[in-house]
C-alpha positions in Angstrom: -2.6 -3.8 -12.0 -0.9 -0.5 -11.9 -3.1 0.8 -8.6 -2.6 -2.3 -6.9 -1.5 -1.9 -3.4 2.2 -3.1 -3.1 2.2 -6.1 -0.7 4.8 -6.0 2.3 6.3 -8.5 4.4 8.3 -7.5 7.1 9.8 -8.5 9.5 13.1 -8.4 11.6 16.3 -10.5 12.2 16.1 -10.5 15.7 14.2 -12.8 17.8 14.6 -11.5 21.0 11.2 -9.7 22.5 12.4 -6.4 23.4 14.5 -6.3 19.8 14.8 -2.3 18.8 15.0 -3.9 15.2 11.3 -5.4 16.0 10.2 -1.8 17.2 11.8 0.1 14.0 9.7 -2.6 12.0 7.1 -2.2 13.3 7.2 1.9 13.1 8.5 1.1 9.3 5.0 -1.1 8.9 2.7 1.8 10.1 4.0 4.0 7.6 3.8 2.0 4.9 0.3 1.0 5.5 -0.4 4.9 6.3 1.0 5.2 2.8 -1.6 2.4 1.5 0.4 -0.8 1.2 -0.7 -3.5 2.4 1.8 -4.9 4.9 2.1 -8.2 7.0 4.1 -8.1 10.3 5.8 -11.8 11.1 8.1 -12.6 14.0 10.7 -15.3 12.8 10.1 -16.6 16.4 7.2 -18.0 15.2 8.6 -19.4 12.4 11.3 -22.0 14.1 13.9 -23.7 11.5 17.3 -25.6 12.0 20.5 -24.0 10.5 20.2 -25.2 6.6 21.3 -28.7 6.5 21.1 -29.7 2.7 21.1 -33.7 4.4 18.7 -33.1 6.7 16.0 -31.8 3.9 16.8 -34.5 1.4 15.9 -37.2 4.3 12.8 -35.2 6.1 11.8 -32.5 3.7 11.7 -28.8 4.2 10.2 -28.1 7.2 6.1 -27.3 7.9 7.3 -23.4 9.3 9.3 -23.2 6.6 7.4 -24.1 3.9 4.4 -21.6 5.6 7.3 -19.1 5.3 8.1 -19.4 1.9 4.5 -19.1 1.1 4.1 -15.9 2.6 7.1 -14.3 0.9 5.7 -15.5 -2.2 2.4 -14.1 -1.7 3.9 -10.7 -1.0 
């Protein structure tokens, strides 16, 4: 396990298209990959939520984007 590539998730804060925090991801991602991680690149905008609402879970659940979040910062 010790030559295992180190997985990467990034992504930024912002959601908003022309984000210089999405561009200095992005730039961050290529160098890590060019230094053999393995990296994913997410937008949050795909990954729409409500504020947390501790109510709101206990009567619908966690939501599908957010559950398909979780999974990928687990996997990484």
């Amino acid at each position: 396990m010790e030559n295992a590539k180190p997985k990467i998730l990034a992504f930024a804060g912002s959601a908003r298209r022309g984000s210089l925090n999405k561009k200095l991801v992005r730039a961050a991602a290529a160098g890590a990959q060019r230094a053999g991680a393995a990296v994913t690149v997410i937008d949050l905008g795909d990954y729409p939520m409500p504020i947390y609402d501790g109510d709101l879970e206990a009567e619908k659940g966690i939501p599908e984007k957010g559950r398909e979040l979780r999974q990928l910062m687990l996997e990484h």
